[in-house]
C-alpha positions in Angstrom: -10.0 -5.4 8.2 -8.9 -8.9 7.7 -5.9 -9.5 5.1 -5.4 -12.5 3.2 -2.9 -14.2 1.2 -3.1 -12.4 -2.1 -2.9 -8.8 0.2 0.5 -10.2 1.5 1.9 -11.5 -1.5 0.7 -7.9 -3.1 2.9 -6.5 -0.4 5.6 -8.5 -0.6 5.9 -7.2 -4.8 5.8 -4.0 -3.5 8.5 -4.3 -1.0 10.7 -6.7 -3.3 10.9 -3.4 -5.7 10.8 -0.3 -3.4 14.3 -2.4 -1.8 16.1 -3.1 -5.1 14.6 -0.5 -7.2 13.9 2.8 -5.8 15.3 3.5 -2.0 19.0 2.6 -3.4 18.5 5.7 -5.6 16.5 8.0 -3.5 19.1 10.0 -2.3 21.0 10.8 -6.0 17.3 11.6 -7.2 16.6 13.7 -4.9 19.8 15.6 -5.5 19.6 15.8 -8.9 15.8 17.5 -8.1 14.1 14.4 -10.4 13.6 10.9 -10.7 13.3 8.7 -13.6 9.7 8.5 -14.4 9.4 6.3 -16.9 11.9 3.6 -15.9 9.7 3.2 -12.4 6.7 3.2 -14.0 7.1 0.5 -16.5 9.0 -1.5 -13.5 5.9 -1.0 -11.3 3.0 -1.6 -14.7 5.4 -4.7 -15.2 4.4 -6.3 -11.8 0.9 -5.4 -12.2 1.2 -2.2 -9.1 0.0 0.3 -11.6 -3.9 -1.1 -12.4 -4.5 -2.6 -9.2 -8.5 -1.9 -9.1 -8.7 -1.6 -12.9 -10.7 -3.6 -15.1 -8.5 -6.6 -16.3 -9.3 -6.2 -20.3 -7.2 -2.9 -19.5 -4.2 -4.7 -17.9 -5.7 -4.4 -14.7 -6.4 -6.9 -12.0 -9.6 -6.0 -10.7 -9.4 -6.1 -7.0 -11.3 -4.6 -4.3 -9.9 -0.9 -3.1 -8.1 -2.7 0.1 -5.5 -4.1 -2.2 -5.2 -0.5 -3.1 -4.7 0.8 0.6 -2.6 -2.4 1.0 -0.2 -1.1 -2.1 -0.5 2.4 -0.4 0.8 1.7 3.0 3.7 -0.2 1.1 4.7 2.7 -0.4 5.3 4.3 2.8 8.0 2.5 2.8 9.8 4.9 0.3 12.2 6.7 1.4 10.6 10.0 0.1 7.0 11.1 0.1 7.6 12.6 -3.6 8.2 9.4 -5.0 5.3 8.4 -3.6 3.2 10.5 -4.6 3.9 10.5 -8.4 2.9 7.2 -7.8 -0.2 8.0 -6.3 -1.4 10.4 -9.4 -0.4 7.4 -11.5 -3.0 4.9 -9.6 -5.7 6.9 -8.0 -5.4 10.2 -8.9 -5.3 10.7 -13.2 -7.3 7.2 -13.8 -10.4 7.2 -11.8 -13.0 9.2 -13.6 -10.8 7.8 -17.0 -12.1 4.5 -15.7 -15.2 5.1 -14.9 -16.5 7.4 -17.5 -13.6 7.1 -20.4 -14.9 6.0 -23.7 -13.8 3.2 -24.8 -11.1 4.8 -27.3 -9.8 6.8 -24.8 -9.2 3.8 -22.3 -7.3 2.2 -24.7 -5.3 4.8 -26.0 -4.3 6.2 -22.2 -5.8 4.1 -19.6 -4.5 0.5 -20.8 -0.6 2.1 -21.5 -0.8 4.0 -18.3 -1.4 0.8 -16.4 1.5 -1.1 -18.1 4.0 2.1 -17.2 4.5 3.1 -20.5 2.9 6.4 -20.0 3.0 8.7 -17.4 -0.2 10.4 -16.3 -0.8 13.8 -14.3 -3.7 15.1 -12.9 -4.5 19.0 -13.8 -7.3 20.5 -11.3 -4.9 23.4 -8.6 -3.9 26.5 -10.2 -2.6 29.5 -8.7 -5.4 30.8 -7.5 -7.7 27.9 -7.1 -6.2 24.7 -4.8 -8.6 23.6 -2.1 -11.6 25.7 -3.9 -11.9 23.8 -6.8 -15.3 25.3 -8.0 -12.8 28.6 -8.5 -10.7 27.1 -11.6 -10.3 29.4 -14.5 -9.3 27.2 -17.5 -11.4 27.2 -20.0 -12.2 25.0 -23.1 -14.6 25.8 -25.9 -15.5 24.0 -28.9 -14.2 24.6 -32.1 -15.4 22.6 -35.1 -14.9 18.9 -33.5 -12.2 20.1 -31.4 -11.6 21.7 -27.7 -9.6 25.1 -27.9 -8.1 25.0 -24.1 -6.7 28.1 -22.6 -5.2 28.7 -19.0 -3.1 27.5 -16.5 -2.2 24.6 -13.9 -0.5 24.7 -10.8 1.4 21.8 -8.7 1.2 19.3 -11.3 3.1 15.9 -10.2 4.8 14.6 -12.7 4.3 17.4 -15.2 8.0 17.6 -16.4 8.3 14.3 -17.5 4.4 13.3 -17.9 2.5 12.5 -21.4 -0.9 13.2 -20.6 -2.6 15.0 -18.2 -6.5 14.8 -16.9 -7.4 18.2 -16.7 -10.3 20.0 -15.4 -11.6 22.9 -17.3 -14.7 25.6 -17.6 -16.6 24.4 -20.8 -19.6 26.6 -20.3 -20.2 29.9 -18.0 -23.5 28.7 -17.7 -25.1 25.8 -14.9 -22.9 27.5 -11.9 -19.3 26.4 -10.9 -20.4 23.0 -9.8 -21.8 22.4 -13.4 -20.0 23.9 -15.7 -16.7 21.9 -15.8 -15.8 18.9 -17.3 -12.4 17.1 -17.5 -10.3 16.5 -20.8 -7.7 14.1 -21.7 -4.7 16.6 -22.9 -1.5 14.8 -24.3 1.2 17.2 -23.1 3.2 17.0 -26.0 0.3 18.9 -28.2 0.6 22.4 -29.4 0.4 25.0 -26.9 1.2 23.3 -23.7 4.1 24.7 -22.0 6.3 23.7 -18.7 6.1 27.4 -17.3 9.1 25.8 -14.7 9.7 23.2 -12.7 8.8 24.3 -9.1 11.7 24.6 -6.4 9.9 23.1 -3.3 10.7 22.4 0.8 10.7 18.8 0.5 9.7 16.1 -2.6 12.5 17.4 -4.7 13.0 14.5 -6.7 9.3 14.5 -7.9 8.7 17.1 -11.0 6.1 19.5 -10.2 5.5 21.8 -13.0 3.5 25.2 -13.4 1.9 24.0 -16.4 0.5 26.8 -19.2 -2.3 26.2 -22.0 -2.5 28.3 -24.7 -4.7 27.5 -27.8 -4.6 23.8 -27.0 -6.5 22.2 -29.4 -7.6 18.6 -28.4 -10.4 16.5 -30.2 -14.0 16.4 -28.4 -13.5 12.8 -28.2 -11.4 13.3 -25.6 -14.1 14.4 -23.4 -14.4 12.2 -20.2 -17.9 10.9 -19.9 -20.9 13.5 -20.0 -19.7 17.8 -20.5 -20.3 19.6 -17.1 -19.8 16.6 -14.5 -16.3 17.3 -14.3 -16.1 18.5 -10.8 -18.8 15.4 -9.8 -16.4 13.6 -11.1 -13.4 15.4 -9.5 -15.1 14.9 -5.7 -15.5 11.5 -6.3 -12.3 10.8 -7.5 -11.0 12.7 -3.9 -12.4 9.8 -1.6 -9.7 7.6 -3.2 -7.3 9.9 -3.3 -7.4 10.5 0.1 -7.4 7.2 1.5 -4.3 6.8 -0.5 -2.8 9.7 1.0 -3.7 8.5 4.5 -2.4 4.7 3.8 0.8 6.1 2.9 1.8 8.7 5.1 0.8 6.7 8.4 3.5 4.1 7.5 6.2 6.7 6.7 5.0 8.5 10.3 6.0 5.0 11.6 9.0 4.6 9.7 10.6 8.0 11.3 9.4 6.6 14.7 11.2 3.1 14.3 14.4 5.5 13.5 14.0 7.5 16.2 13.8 5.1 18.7 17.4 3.2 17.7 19.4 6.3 17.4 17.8 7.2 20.8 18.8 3.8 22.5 22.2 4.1 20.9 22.6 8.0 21.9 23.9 8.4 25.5 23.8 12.0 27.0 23.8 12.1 31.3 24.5 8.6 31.6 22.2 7.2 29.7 20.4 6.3 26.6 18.3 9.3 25.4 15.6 6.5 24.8 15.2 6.3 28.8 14.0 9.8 29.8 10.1 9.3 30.4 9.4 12.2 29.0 10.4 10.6 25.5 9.4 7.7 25.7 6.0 8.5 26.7 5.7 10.7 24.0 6.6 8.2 21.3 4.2 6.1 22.5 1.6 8.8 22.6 2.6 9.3 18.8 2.1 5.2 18.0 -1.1 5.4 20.0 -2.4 8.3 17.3 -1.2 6.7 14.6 -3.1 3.1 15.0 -6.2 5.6 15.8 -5.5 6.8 12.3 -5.0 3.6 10.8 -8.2 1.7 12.3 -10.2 4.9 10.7 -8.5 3.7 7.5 -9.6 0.4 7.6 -13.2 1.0 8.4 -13.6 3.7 5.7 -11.9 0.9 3.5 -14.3 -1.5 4.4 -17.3 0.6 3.9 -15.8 1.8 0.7 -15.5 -1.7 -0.6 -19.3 -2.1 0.1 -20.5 0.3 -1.9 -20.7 2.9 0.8 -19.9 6.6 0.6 -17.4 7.3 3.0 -16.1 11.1 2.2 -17.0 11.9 5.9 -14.8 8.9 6.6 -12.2 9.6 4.4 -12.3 13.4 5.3 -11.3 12.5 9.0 -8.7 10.5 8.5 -7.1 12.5 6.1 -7.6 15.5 8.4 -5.9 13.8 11.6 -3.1 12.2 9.5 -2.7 15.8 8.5 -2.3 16.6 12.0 -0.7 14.2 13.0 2.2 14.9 10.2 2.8 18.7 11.6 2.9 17.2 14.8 5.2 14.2 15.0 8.0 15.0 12.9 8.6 18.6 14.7 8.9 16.5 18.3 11.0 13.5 16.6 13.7 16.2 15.0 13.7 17.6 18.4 14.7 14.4 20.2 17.9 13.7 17.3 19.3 17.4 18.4 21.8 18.7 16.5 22.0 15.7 14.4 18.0 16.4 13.5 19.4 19.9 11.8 21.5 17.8 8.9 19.9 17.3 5.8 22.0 13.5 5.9 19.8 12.3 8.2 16.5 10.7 6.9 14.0 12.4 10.0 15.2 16.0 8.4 14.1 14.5 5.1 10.5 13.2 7.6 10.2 17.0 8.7 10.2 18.6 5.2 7.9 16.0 3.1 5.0 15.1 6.2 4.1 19.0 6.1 2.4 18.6 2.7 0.1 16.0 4.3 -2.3 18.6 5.7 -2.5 20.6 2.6 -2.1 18.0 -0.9 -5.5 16.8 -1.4 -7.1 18.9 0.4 -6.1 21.2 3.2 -7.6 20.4 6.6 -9.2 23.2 6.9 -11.7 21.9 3.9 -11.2 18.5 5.3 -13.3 20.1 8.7 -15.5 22.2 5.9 -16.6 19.0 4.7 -16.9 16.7 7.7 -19.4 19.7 8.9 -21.0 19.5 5.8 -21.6 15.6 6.0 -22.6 16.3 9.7 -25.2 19.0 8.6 -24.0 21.6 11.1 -22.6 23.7 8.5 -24.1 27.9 8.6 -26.5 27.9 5.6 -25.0 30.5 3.1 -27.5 32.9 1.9 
């Protein structure tokens, strides 16, 4: 992966506004359980962070997707993962197949005001009893006249307390089988019928909203169909590779951030004698952990490459975002033990590190799918009959 100028100066943006404008907050947000949506986004759309890959007659810049893992990693800068990833739905998550397949009405009435922050966008696919096994949704929409009557329900929606639209997959035919039969819907979240069930109470992210969202006779116009009826869930798996290189870029720099940490209290933390920092058994086992970690992040860079090219890299994208999910149930667990006592206080950022890398193995795809599909791209998978 070679970086150039503009990725640095895209970095440097980044940085400039995670420093002034977000991490001197964090710790209010997340005790008041929400951050200001709005006010981020329009200072992130304002520097151009929010349409990265996007076409420019949008407000995008039209880069290549490394300047979208470049943004990503910076973000792992914040000093919480739920920031983050409200940030992530906002870039690569809600705007993909909008992109791709979006009429042109539709990208300029949500895509082009989403990129300049004035909107805030969710994505609508987990509900309670479908997360990993998409194919398994249950909401339903069915025409009416011109319109979409959407009923049903939506589960572990990012920004779905404060958002303004969501892209949500839905059943539009019980025909074709569950791979065909699904399509996905621009829904403004202010129309009739859609309801914040509650505001979920989680471990970790608590200054991100996630909502339990509820549709009941939601009537949207059939214009605001993305691309073709019943190639919502192609869509959807297409839309995961990016997703989960974002996921990957991010979390490996936060992974390293609670490392960096780790390491100066323990050279500052004298028990026996001598600094914590000096017992082999630690500091062999941090450098085990940075050893994983650069594993991780040259996977990242070659599935970026490849992705750039054209290539289809879920197999790629799959295994990084599997041992980055590993990697964040391991690390944090052995880093909290090193701080001791001081690792049990919620004042100190690696208790924060413990709580929020969990999610890694399970957002986006639980690992257990990620190995489903790495087995399915290496053909060894049982056939089902």
């Amino acid at each position: 992966m070679i970086w150039t100028h503009e990725h640095d100066e895209l970095r440097s943006v980044t940085r400039k506004i995670i420093d002034q404008h977000i991490n001197p907050f964090v710790d209010q947000w997340e005790e008041e359980g929400i951050f200001p949506a709005h006010q981020v986004m329009k200072k992130l759309g304002e520097a151009g962070l929010l349409g990265i890959g996007k076409p420019t007659e949008y407000g995008g810049s039209d880069l290549d997707f490394s300047f979208e893992v470049a943004f990503a990693e910076e973000l792992g800068n914040l000093r919480t993962m739920g920031i983050c990833s409200a940030i992530g739905v906002q870039t690569n998550m809600c705007t993909p197949a909008l992109t791709n397949y979006g009429s042109e009405e539709l990208k300029a009435e949500y895509l082009a005001p989403t990129i300049a922050g004035d909107l805030v966008g969710c994505i609508g696919v987990s509900e309670a009893g479908a997360g990993s096994d998409v194919a398994n949704i249950k909401t339903t929409a069915v025409k009416d006249g011109d319109d979409y009557i959407i009923n049903g329900s939506k589960m572990w929606i990012t920004n779905g307390v404060q958002g303004d639209w969501i892209c949500l997959l839905v059943n539009t035919s019980g025909e074709n089988g569950p791979h065909r039969n699904k399509s996905l819907i621009v829904v403004p979240l202010k129309s009739k019928g859609v309801s914040v069930g509650k505001k979920l109470d989680k471990v970790g992210y608590k200054s991100s909203d996630t909502a339990l969202l509820f549709f009941d006779d939601v009537r949207v116009p059939q214009r605001n169909l993305i691309g073709e009826e019943g190639k919502g869930f192609i869509y959807q798996m297409q839309q995961f590779q990016e997703e989960r290189l974002f996921v990957v870029a991010r979390s490996i720099r936060f992974l390293e951030i609670a490392i960096e940490e780790t390491v100066e209290y323990l050279s500052q933390r004298v028990a026996f004698g001598k600094p914590l920092l000096d017992n082999q058994i630690i500091h062999f086992k941090i450098a085990e952990f940075q050893s994983k970690i650069e594993s991780v992040r040259a996977l990242l860079y070659q599935a970026t490459e490849k992705y750039v090219a054209g290539e289809n890299v879920t197999k790629l994208a799959s295994m990084a975002k599997f041992l980055i999910g590993r990697l964040s149930m391991e690390i944090p667990v052995e880093l909290t033990q090193f701080w001791g006592g001081q690792g049990f206080m919620n004042e100190t950022f690696i208790s924060r590190v413990y709580r929020e890398a969990r999610q890694t193995a399970v957002g986006g795809g639980a690992n257990e799918v990620m190995l489903q599909v790495i087995c399915k791209e290496m053909g060894i998978m049982p056939s089902q009959k």
